[in-house]
TORKEKE-708829 format. One record per residue (C-alpha): residue in three letters; x, z, y. Coordinates in steps of 0.5 Angstrom, whole numbers, padded with zeros to 4 digits, always signed. Example, Ala and Ser with C-alpha at 12.3 -4.5 7.8 and 13.67 -1.06 7.14 Angstrom:
<rs>
ala+0025+0016-0009
ser+0027+0014-0002
</rs>
This chain:
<rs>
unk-0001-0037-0039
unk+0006-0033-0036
unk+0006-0032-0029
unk+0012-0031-0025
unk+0013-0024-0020
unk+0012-0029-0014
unk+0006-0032-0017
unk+0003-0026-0018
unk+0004-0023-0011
unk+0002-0030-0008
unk-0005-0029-0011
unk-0006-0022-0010
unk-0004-0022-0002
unk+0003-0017-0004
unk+0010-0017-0005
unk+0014-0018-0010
unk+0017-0012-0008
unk+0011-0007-0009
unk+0010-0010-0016
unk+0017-0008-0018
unk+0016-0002-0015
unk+0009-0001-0020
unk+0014-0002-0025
unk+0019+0003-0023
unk+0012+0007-0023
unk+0011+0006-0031
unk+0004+0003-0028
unk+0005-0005-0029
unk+0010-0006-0033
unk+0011-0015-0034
unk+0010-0017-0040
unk+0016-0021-0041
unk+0024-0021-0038
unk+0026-0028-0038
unk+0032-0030-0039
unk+0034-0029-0032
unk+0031-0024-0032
unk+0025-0025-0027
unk+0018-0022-0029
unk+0013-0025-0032
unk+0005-0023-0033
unk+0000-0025-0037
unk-0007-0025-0037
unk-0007-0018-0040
unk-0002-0016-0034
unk-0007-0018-0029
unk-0013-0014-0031
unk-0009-0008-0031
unk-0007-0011-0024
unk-0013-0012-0022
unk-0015-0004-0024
unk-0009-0002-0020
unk-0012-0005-0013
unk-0019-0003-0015
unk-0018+0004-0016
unk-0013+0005-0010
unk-0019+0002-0006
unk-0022+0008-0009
unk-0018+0012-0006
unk-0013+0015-0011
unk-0005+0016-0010
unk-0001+0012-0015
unk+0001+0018-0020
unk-0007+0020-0020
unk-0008+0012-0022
unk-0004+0013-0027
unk-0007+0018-0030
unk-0013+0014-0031
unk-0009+0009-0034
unk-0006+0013-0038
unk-0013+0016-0042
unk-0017+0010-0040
unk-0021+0005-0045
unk-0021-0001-0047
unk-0020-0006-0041
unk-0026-0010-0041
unk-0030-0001-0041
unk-0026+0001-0037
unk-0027-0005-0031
unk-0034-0003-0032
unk-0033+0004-0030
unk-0030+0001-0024
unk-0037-0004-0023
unk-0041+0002-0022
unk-0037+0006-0018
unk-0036-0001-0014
unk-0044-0002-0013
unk-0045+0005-0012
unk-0039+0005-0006
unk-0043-0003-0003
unk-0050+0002-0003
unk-0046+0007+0000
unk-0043+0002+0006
unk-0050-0002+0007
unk-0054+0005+0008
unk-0049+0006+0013
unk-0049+0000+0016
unk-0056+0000+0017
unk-0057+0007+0020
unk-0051+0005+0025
unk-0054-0001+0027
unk-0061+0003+0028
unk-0059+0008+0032
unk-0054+0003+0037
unk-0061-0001+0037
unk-0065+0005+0040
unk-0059+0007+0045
unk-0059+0000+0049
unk-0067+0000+0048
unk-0067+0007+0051
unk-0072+0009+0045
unk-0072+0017+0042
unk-0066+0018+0036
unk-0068+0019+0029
unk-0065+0024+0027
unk-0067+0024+0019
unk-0064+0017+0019
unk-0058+0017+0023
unk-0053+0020+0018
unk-0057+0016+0011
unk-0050+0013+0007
unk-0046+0019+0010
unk-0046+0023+0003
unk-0043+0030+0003
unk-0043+0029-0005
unk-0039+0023-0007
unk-0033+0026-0010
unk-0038+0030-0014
unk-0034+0026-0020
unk-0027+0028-0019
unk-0029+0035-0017
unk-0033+0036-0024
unk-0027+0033-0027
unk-0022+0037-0025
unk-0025+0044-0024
unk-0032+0043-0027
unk-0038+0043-0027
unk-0040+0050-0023
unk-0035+0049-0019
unk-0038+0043-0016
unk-0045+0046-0015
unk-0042+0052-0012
unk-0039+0049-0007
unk-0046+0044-0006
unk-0050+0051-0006
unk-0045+0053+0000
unk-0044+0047+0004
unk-0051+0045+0004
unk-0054+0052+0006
unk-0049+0052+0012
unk-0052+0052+0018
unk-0051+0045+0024
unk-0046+0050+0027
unk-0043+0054+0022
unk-0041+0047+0019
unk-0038+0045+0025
unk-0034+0051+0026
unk-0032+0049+0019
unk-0030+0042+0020
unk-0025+0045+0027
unk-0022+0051+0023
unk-0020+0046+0018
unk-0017+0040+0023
unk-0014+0046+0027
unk-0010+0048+0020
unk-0008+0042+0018
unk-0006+0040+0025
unk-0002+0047+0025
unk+0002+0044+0018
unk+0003+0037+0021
unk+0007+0040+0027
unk+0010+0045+0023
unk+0013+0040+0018
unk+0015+0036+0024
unk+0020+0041+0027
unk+0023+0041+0020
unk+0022+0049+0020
unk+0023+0053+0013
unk+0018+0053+0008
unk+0021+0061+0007
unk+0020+0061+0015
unk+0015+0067+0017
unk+0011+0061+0021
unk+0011+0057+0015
unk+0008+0064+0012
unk+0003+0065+0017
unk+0000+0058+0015
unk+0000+0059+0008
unk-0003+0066+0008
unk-0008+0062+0013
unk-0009+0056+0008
unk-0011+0062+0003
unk-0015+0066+0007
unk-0019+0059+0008
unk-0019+0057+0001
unk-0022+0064+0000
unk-0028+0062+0004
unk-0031+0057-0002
unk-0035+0060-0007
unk-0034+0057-0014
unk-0025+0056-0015
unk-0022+0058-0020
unk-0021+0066-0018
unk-0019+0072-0021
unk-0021+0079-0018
unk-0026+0074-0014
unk-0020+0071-0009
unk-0017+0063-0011
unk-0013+0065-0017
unk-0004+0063-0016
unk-0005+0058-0021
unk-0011+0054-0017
unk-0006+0055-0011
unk+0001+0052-0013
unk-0004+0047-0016
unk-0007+0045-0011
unk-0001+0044-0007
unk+0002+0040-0012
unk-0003+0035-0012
unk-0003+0035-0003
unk+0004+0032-0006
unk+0002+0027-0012
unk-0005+0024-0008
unk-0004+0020-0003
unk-0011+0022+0000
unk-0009+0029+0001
unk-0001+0028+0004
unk-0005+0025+0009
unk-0008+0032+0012
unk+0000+0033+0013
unk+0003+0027+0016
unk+0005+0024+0009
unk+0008+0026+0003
unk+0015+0030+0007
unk+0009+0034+0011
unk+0005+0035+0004
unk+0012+0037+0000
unk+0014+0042+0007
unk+0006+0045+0005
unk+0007+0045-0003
unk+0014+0049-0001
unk+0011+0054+0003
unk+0005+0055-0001
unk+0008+0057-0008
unk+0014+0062-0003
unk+0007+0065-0001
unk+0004+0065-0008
unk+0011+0067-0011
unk+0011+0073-0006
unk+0004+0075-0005
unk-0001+0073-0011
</rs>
């Protein structure tokens, strides 16, 4: 059965706009143009939807679903793969809120914190897929190796070396500066230095190769989840932009 745009937005809890918009992006084609030229959807259509929303919960940008849908299997397959993750996300959550629930019990009953299960479902490990994918297997182990192997502290130092950095583009962005700009050069030869702290990337002569830098900031602009670091996809370009004047000129 064909369903018309507004209907498919009414039973999704969208707009008809944003699936117009999935179409531009060659994401959710409708499945006929009716003589009107309104859009309609069948069941095949809202499968593919329903992936859409599946994958965006899991944090991917719209130009990273579409690569999954685009190399992606049979649909009823596909949907399994994201049962699982799905599954394994509710484990997650339901570790959390277990281990939050716990420890406000023990600060209103003025018992002694467990450490070893406050931060039970708080796992480091959860984009171990996606890194594997994209830059292999070695290169997740080393990075599991050197974040594990840190100490409370030098994870800490880490963590605000890494905020200060990204609030520092953020700003940088804002003032609307030049990505060829000294200051926004100084950021990219800082962005360098800490991506030179991560064992594992692809290097060459021991250092994070020019290839996996321009890589990198092309993908701050394509995922969603990354361009927010920077403010947004604006911010996220002005980074992109500077980082390859940087790579250009020094790599």
């Amino acid at each position: 059965m064909d369903r018309s745009i507004q209907d498919v937005a009414r039973l999704v809890g969208t707009t008809s706009r944003t699936l117009r918009h999935y179409d531009r992006m060659g994401l959710l084609p409708p499945s006929r143009l009716g003589s009107n030229g309104y859009r309609y959807y069948d069941d095949g259509a809202l499968v593919r939807l329903q992936r859409i929303l599946l994958l965006r919960d899991l944090g991917l940008g719209l130009p990273a679903i579409a690569d999954v849908l685009n190399r992606e299997m049979e649909p009823a397959r596909a949907l399994q793969k994201h049962l699982e993750l799905l599954r394994q996300e509710q484990e997650r959550l339901a570790r959390q809120i277990a281990s939050v629930s716990m420890t406000i019990e023990q600060l209103e009953g003025g018992e002694q914190l467990m450490a070893e299960n406050m931060f039970d479902g708080f796992d480091h490990t959860q984009y171990k897929d996606e890194v594997e994918q994209r830059w292999g297997a070695e290169a997740y182990a080393s990075g599991d190796r050197w974040w594990t192997g840190m100490t409370d502290t030098e994870r800490s130092g880490w963590k605000a070396r890494t905020a200060q950095l990204g609030a520092d583009w953020t700003a940088a962005a804002e003032q609307g500066i030049a990505a060829n700009s000294d200051a926004a050069q100084e950021l990219a030869r800082r962005h360098y230095e800490w991506l030179s702290g991560v064992p594992g990337l692809p290097s060459s002569g021991g250092r994070p190769s020019k290839e996996y830098f321009l890589g990198l900031g092309d993908m701050y602009v394509a995922d969603d989840r990354f361009a927010a670091n920077y403010g947004g996809r604006e911010g996220a370009a002005f980074v992109r932009d500077a980082m390859k004047f940087f790579a250009d000129r020094h790599l």
